[in-house]
Every structure is written in structure tokens, then in C-alpha cells.
DSSP file (Angstrom, degrees, kcal/mol; ACC not computed):
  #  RESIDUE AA STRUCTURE BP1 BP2  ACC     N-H-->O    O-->H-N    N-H-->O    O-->H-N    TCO  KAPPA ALPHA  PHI   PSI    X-CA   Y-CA   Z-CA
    1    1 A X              0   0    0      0, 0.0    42,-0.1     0, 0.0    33,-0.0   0.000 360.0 360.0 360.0 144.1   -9.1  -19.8  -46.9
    2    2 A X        -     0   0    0     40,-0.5    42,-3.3     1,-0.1     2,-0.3  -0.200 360.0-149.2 -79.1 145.5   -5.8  -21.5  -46.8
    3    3 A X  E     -a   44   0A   0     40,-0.2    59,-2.3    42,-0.1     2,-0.3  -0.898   9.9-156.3-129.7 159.6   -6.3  -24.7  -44.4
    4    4 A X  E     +a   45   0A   0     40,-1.7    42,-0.7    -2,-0.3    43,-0.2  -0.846  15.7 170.7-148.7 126.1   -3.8  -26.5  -42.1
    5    5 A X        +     0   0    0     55,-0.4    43,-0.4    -2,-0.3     2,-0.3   0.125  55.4  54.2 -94.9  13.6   -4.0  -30.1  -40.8
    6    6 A X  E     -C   60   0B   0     54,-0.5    54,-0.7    41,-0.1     2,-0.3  -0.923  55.9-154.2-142.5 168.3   -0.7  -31.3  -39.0
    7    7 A X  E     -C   59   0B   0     -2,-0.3   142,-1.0    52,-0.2     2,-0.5  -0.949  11.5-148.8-125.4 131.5    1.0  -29.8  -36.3
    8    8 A X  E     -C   58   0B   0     50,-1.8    50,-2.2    -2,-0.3   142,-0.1  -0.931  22.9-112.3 -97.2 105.5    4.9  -30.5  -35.8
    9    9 A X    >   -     0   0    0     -2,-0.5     3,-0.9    48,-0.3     4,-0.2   0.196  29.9-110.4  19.7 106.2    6.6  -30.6  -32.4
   10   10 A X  G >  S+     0   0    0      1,-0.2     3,-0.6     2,-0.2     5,-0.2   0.601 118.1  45.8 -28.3 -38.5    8.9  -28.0  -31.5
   11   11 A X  G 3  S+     0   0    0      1,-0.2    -1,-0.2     3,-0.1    -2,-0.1   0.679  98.6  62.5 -92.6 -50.1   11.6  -30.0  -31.7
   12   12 A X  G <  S+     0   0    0     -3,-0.9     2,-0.2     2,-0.1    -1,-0.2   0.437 104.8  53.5 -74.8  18.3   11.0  -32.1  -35.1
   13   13 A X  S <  S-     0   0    0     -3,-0.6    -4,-0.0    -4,-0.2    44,-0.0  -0.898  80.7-122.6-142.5 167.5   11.2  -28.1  -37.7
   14   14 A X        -     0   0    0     -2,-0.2    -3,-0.1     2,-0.1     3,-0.1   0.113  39.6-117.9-124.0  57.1   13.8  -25.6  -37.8
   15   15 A X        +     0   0    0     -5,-0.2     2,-0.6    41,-0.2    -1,-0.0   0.771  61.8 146.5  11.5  64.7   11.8  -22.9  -37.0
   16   16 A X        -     0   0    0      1,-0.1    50,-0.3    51,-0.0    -1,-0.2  -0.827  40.3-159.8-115.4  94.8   12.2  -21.1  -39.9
   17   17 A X        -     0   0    0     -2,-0.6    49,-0.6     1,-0.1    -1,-0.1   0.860  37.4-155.1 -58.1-100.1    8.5  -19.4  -40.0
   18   18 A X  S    S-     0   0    0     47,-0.2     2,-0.2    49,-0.0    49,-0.2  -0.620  88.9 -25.5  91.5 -65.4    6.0  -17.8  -42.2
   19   19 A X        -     0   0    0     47,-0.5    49,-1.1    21,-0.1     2,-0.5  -0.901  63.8-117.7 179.8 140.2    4.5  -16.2  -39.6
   20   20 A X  E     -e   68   0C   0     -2,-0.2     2,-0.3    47,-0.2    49,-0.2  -0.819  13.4-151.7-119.4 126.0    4.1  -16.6  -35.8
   21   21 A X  E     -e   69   0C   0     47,-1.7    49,-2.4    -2,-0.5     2,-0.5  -0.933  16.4-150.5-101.4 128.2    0.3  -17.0  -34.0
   22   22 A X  E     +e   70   0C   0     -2,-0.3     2,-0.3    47,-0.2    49,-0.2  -0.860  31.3 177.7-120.1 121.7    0.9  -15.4  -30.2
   23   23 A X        -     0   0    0     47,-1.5    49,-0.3    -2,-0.5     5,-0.0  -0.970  28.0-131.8-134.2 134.1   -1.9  -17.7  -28.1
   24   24 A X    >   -     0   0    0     -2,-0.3     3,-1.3    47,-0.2     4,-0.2  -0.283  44.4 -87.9 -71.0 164.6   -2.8  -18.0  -24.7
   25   25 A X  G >  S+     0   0    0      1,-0.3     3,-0.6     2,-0.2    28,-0.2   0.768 126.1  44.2 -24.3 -59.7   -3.2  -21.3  -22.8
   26   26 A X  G 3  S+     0   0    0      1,-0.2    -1,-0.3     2,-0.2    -2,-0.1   0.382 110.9  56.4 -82.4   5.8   -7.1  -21.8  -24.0
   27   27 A X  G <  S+     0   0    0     -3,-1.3    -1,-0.2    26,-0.1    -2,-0.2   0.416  96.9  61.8-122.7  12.1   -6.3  -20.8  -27.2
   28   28 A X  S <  S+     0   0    0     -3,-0.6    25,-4.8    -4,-0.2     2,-0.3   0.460  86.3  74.8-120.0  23.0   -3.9  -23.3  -27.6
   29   29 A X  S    S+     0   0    0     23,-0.3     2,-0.3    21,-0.0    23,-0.2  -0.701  71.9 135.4-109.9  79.4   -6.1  -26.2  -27.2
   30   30 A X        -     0   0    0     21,-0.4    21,-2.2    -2,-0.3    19,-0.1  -0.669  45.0-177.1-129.9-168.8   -8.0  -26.5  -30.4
   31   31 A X  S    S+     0   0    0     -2,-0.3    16,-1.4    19,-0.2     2,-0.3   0.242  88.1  18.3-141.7 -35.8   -9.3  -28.7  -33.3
   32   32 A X  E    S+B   46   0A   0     14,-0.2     2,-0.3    16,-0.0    14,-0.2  -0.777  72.9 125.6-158.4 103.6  -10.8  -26.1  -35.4
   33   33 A X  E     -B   45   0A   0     12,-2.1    12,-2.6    -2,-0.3     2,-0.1  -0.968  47.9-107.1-161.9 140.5  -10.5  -22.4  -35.6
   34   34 A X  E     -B   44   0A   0     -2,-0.3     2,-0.4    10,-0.2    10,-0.2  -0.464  42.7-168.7 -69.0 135.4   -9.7  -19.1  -37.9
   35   35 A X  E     -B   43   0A   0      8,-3.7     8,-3.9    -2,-0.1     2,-0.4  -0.974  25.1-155.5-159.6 155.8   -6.5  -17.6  -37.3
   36   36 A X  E     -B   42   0A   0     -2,-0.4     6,-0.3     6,-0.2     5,-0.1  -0.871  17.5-146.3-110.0  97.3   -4.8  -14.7  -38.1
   37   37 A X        -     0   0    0      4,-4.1   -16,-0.2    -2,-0.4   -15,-0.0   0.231  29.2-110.4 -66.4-167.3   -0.8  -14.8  -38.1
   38   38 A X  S    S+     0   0    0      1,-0.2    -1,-0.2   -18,-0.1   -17,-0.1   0.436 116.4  51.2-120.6   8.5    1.1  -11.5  -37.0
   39   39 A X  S    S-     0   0    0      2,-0.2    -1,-0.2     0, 0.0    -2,-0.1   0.579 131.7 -85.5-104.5  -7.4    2.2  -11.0  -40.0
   40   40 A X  S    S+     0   0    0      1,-0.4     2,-0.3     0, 0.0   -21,-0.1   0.197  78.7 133.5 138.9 -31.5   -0.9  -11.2  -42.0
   41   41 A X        -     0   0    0    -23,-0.1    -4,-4.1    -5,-0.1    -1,-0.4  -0.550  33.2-170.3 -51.3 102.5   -1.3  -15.3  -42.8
   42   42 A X  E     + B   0  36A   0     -6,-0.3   -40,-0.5    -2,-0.3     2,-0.3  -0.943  15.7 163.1-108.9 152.5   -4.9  -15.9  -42.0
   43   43 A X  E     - B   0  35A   0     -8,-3.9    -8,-3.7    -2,-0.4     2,-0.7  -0.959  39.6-122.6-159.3 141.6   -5.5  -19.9  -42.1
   44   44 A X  E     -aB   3  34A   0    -42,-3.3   -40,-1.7    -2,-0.3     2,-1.0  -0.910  25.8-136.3-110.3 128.4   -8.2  -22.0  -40.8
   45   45 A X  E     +aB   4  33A   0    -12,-2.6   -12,-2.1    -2,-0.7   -14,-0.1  -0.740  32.3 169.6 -86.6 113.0   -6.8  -24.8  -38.2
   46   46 A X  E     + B   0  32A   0     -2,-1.0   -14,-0.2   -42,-0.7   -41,-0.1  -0.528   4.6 160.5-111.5  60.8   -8.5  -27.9  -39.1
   47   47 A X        -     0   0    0    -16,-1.4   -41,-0.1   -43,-0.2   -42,-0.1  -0.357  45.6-111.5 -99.5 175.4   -7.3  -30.8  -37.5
   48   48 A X  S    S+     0   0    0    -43,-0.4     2,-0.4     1,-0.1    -1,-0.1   0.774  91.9   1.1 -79.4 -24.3   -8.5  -34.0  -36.9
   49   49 A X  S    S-     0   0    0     98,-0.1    -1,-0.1   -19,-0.1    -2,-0.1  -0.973  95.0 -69.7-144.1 165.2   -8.9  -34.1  -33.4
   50   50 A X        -     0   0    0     -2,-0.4     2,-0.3   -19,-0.1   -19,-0.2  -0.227  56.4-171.8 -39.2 140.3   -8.3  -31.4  -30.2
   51   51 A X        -     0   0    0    -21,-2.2     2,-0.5    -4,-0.1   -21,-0.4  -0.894  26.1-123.4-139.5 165.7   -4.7  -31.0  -29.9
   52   52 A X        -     0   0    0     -2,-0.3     2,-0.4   -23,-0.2   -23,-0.3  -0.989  29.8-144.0-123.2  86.8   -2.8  -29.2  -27.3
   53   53 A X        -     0   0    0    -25,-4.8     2,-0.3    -2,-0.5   -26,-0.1  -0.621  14.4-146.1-117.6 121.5   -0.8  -26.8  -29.0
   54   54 A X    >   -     0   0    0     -2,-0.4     3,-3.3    91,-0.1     2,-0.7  -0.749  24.4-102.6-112.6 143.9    2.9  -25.9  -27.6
   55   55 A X  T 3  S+     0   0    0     -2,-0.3    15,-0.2     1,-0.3    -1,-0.1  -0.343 112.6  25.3 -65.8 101.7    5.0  -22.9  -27.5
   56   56 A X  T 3  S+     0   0    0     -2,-0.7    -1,-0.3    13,-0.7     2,-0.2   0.276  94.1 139.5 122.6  -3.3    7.7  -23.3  -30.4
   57   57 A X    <   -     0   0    0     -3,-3.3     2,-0.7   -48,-0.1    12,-0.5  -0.496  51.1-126.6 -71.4 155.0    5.4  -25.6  -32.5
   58   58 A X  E     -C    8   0B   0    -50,-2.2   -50,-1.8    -2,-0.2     2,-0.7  -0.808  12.7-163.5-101.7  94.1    4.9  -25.6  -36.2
   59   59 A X  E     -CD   7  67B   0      8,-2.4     2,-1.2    -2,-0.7     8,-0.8  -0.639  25.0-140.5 -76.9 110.3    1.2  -25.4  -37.7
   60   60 A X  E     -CD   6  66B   0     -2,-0.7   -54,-0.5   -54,-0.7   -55,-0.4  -0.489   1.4-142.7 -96.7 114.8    1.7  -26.5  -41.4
   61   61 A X    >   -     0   0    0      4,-2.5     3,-3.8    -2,-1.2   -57,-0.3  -0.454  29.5-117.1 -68.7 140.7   -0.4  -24.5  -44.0
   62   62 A X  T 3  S+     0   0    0    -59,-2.3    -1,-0.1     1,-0.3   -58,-0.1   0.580 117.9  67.6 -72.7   3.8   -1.4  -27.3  -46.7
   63   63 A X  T 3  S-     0   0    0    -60,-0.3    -1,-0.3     2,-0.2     3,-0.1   0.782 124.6-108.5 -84.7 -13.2    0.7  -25.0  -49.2
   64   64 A X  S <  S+     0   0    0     -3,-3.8     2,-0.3     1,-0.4    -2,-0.1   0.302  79.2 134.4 109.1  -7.3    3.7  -26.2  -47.0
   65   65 A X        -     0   0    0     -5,-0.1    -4,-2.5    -4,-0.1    -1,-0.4  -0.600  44.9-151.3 -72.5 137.9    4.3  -22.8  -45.3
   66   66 A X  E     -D   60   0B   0    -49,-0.6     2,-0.5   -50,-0.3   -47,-0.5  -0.719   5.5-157.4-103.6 148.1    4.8  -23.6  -41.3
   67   67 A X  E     -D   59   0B   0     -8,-0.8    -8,-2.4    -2,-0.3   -47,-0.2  -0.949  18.2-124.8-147.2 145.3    3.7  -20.8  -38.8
   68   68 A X  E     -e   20   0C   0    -49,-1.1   -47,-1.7    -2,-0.5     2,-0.6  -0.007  16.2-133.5 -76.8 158.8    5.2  -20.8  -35.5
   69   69 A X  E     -e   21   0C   0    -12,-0.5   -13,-0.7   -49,-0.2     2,-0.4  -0.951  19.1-172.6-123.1 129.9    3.2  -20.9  -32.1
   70   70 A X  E     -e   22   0C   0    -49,-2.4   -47,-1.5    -2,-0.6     2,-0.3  -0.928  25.0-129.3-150.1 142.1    4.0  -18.8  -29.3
   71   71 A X        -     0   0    0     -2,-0.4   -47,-0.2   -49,-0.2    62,-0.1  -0.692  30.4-136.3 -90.8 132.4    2.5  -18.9  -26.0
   72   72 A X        -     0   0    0     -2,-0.3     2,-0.3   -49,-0.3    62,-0.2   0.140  28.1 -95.4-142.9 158.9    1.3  -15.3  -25.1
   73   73 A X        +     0   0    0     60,-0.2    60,-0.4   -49,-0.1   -49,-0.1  -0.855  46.5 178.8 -74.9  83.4    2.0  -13.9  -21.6
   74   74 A X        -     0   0    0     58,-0.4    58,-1.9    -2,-0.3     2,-0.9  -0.037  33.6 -91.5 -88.6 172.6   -0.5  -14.1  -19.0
   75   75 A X  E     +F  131   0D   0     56,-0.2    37,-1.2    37,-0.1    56,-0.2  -0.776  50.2 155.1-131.5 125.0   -0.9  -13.3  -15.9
   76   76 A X  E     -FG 130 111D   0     54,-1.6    54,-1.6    -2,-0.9    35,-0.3  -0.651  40.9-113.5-125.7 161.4    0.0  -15.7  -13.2
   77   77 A X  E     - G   0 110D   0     33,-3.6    33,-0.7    52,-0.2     2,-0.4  -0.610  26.8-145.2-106.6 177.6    1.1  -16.2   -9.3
   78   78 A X  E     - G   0 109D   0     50,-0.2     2,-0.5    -2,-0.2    50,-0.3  -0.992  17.3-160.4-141.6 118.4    4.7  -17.6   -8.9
   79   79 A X  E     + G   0 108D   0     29,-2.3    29,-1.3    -2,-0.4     2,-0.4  -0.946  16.4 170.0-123.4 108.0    4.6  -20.1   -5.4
   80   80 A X  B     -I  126   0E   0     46,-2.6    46,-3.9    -2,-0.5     2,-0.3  -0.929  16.1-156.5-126.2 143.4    7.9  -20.7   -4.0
   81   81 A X        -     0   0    0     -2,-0.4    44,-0.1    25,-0.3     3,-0.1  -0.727  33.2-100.8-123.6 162.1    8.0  -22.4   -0.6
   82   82 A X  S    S-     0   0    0     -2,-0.3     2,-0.2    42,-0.2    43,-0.0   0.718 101.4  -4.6 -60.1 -40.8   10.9  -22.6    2.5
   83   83 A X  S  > S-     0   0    0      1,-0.0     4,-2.4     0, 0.0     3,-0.4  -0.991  84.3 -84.0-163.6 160.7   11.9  -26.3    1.1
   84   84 A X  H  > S+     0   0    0     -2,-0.2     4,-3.9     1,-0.2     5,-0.4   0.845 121.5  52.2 -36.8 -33.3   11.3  -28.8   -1.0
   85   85 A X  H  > S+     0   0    0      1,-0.3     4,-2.2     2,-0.2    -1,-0.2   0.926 102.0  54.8 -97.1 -10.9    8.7  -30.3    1.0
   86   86 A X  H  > S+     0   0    0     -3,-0.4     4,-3.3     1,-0.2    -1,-0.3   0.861 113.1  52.7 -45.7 -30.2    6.4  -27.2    1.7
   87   87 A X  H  X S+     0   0    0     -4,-2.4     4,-1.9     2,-0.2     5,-0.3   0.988 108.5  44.0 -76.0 -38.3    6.5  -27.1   -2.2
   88   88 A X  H  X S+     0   0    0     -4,-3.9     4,-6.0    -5,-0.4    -1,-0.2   0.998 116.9  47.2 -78.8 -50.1    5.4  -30.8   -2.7
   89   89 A X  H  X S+     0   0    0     -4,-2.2     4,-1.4    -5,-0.4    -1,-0.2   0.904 116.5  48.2 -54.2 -49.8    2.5  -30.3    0.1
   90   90 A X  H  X S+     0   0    0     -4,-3.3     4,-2.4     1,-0.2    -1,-0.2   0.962 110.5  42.8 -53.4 -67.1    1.6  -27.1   -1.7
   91   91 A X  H  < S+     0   0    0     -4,-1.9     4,-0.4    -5,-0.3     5,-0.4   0.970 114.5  64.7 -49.9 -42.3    1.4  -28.3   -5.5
   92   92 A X  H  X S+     0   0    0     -4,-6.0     4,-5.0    -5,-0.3    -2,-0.2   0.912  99.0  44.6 -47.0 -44.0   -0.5  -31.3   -3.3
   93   93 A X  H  X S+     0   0    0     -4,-1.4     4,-0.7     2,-0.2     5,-0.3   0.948 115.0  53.8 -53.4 -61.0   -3.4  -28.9   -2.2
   94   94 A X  H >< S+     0   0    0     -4,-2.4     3,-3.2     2,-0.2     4,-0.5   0.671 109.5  44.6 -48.7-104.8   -3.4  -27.7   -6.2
   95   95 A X  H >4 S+     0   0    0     -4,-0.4     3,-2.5     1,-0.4    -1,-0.2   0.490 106.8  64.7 -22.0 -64.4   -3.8  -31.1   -7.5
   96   96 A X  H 3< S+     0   0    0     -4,-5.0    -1,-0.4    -5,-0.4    -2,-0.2   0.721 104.9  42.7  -7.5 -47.1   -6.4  -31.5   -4.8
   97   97 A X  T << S-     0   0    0     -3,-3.2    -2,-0.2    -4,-0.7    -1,-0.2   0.298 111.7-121.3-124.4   2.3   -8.4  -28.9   -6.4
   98   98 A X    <   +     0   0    0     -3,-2.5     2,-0.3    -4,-0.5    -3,-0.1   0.884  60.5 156.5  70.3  42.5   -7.7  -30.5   -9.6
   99   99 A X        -     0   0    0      1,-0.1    -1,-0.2    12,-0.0     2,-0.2  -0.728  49.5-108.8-105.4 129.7   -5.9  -26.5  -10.9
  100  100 A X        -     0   0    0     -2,-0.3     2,-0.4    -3,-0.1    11,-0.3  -0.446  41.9-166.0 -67.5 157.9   -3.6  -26.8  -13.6
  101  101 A X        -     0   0    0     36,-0.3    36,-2.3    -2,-0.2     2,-0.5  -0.988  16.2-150.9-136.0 125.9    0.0  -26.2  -12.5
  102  102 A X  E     -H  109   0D   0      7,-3.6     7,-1.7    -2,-0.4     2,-0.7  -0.866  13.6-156.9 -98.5 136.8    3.1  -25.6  -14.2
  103  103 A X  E     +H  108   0D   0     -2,-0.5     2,-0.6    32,-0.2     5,-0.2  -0.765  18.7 171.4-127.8 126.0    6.0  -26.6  -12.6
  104  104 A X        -     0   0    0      3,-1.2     2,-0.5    -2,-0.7     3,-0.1  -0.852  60.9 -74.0-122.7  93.6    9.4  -24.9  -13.4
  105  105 A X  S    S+     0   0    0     -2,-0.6    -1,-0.0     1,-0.2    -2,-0.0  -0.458 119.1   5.9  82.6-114.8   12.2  -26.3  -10.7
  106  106 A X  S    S+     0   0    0     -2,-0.5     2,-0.4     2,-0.0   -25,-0.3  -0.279 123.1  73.2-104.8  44.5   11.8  -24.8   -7.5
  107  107 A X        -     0   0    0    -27,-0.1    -3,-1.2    -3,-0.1     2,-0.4  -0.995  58.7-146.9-151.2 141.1    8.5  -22.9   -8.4
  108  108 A X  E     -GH  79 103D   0    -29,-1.3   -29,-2.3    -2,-0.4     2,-0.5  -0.920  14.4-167.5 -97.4 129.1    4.9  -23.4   -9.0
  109  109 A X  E     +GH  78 102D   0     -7,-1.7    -7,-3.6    -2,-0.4     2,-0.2  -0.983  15.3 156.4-139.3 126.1    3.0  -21.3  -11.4
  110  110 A X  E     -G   77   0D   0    -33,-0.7   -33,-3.6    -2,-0.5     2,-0.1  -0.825  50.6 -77.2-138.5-177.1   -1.2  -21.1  -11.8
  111  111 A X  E     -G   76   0D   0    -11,-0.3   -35,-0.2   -35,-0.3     2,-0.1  -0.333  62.5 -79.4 -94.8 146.0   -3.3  -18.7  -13.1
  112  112 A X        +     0   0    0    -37,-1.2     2,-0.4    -2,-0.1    -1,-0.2  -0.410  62.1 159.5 -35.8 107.0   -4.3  -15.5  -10.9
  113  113 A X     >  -     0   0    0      1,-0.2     4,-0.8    -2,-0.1     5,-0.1  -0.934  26.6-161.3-146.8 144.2   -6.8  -16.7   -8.5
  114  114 A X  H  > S+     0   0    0     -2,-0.4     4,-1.8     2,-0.2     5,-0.2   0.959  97.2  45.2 -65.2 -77.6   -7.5  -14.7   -5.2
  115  115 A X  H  > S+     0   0    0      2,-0.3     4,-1.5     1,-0.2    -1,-0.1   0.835 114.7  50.4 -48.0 -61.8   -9.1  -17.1   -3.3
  116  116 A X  H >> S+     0   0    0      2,-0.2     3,-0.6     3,-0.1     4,-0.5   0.969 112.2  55.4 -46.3 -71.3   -6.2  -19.9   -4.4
  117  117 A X  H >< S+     0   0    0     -4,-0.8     3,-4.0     2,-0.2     5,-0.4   0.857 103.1  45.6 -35.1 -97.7   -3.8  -17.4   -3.4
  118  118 A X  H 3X S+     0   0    0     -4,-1.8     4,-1.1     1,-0.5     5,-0.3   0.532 111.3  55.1 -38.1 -28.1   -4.8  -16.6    0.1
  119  119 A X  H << S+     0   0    0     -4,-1.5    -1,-0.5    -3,-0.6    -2,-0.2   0.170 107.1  48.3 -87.0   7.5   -5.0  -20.2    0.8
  120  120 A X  T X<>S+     0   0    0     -3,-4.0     3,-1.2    -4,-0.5     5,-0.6   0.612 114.1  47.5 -88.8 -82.6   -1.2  -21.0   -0.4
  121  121 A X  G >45S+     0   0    0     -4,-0.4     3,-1.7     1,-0.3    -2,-0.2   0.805 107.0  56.0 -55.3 -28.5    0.1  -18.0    1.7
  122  122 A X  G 3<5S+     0   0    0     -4,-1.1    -1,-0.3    -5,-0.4     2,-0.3   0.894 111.8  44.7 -59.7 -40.3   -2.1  -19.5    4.7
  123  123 A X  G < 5S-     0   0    0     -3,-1.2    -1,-0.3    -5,-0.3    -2,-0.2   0.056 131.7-103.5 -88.2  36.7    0.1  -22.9    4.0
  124  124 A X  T < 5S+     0   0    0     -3,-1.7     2,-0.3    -2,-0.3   -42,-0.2   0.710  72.6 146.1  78.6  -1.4    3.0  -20.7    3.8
  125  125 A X      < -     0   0    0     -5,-0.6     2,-0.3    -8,-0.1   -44,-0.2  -0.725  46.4-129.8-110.3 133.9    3.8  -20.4    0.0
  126  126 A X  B     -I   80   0E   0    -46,-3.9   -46,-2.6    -2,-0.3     2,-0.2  -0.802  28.2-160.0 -99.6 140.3    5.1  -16.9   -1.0
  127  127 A X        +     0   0    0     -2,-0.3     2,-0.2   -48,-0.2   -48,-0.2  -0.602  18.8 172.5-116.4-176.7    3.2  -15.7   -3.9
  128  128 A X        -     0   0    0    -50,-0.3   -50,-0.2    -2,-0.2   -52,-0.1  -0.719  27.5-128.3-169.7 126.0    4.1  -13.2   -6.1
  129  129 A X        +     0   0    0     -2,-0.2     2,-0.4   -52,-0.2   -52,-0.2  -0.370  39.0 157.3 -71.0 172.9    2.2  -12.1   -9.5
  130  130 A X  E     -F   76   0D   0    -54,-1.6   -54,-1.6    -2,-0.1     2,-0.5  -0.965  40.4-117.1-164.3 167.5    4.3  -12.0  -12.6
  131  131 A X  E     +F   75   0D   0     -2,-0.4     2,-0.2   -56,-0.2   -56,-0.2  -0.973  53.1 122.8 -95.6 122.6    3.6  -12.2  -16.1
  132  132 A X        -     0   0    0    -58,-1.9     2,-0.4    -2,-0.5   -58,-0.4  -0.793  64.3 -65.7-167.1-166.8    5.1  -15.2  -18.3
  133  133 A X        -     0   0    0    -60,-0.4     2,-0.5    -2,-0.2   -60,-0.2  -0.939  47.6-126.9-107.7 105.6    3.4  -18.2  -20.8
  134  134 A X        +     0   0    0     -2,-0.4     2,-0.1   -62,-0.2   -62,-0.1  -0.508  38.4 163.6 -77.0 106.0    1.4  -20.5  -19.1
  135  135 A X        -     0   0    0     -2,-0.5   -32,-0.2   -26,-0.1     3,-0.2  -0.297  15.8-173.5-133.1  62.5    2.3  -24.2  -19.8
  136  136 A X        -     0   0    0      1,-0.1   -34,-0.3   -34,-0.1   -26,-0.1   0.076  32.5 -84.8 -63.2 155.1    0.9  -26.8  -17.3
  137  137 A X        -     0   0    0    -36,-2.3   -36,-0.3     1,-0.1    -1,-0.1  -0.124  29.7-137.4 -37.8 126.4    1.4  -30.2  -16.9
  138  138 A X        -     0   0    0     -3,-0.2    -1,-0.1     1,-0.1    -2,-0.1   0.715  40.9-121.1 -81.3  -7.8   -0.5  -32.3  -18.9
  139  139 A X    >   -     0   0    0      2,-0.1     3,-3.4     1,-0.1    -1,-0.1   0.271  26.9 -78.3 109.1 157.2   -1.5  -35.0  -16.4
  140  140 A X  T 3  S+     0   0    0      1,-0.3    -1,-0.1    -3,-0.1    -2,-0.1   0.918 125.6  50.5 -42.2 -55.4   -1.2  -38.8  -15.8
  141  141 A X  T 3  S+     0   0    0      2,-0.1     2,-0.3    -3,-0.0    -1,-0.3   0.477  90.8 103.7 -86.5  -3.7   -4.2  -39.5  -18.4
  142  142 A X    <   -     0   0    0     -3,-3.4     2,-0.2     2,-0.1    -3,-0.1  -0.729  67.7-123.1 -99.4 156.2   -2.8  -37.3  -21.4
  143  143 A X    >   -     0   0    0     -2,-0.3     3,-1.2    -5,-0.0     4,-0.5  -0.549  55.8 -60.5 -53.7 132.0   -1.3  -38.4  -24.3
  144  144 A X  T 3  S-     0   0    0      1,-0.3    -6,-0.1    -2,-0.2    -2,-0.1  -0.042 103.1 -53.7  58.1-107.0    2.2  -37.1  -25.4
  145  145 A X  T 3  S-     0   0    0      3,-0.1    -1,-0.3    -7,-0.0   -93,-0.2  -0.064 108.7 -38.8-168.8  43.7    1.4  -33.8  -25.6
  146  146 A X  S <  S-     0   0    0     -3,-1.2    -2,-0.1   -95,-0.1   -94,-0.1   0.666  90.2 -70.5  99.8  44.7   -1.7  -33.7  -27.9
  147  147 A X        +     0   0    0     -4,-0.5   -98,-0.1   -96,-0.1     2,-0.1   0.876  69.7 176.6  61.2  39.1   -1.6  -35.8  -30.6
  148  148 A X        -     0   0    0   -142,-0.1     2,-0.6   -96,-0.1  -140,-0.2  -0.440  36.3-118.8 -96.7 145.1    1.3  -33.9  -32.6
  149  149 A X        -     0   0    0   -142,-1.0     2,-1.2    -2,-0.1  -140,-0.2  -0.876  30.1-157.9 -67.2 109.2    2.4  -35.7  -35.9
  150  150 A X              0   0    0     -2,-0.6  -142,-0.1     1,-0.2    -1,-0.1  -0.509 360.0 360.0 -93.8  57.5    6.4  -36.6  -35.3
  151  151 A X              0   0    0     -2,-1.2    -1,-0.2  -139,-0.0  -143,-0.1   0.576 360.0 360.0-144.7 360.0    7.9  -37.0  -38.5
């Protein structure tokens, strides 16, 4: 099986693909795994350490072929608050509870949780489910954004 060791940064290719792999949040934190592209490119990702794998990145097949990452929809609440400072108090309580969070403006987005829910609208926070690509903050202590090769 065809192997690939580097990752490139959305940013650093010019997304001209191969092939795209459609992964959710936990399947885009890996070191080592079989994967099947969605056109047919199956490749084992073998990199050297866990990486963090970002929507619009380039996994580079050791033949030189790149295949594209895209982060799958999943299914998430959407927390919008009155004013800014319901929203900061809100994301506090999440941080609190140590939940990843993505945060896109004037919005909060985490993963479907009942319990999480009911305690936001009890602080106020309008919830709403939606479907979209889950992309949280990576927190004070991470690197970059996974160890990506930039060149």
C-alpha cells in the first residue's frame, strides 16, 4: 500500500488533488491509519507523530500525488447570546468543562450534547442544532496546528 508521510497546510499547495478524504473531527487527529480517498486512492497515513489534520490540507502520497482533506459535517449546537458578554461568560462555562469549542464570530459551536445544552439555555444562550465541520480551538498548550511540515 502506497504510504504518506508529510502533511501540507492549506495554505502552503494549490489544491490541485488526487483525491479528497471527507473526515470527521476524531478522524482527523491521527499518526497512523488506512484510508480510502473518494475517488478510489487507498494510502496508509504514516506520520511521525499525531497530527491534527485541517480542512483544506494536503496529505502527500510518497509518489508525490497530494489528496485533499475535508472536514465532514457533523452535527453540532450553534450558541449565540444577547451580547458580547453573555457570549464570553457562556464559552467561559465550556472551557470550564474543559469541551472543545469552535468559535466563529458572534457564535459558539460544540458537539450535540443534551445535558450541555440545557445548561447554556439556562445561562441564556440560544441553541440551535445545525449541521457544519467541526473545527475547535486548539488551546493555549498546542502547537501550531499539529506539527504540519511548511515548505
Amino acid at each position: 500500500m502506497i504510504r504518506a508521510e508529510k502533511v501540507l497546510s492549506a495554505e502552503s499547495w494549490s489544491h490541485v488533488a488526487s483525491d479528497t478524504v471527507v473526515l470527521d473531527f476524531d478522524l482527523r487527529h491521527r499518526r497512523r491509519i488506512a484510508m480510502k480517498g473518494e475517488k478510489g486512492i487507498e494510502f496508509l497515513l504514516d506520520l511521525a507523530e499525531t497530527t491534527a489534520l485541517r480542512h483544506g490540507d494536503g496529505i502527500v502520497l510518497e509518489d508525490g500525488r497530494i489528496i485533499e482533506v475535508r472536514a465532514a459535517d457533523e452535527p453540532l449546537a450553534e450558541i449565540t447570546a444577547a451580547d458580547p458578554v453573555q457570549l464570553v461568560r457562556l464559552a467561559w462555562h465550556l472551557g470550564n468543562r474543559h469541551l472543545p469549542a469552535a468559535l466563529s464570530g458572534n457564535r459558539l459551536f460544540i458537539r450535540r450534547d443534551h445535558v450541555i445544552e440545557e445548561m447554556l439555555a439556562s445561562l441564556g444562550a440560544k441553541v440551535r442544532h445545525v449541521e457544519a465541520p467541526f473545527d475547535p480551538e486548539a488551546g493555549a498548550y498546542a502547537h501550531d496546528h499539529g506539527h504540519h511540515h511548511h515548505d
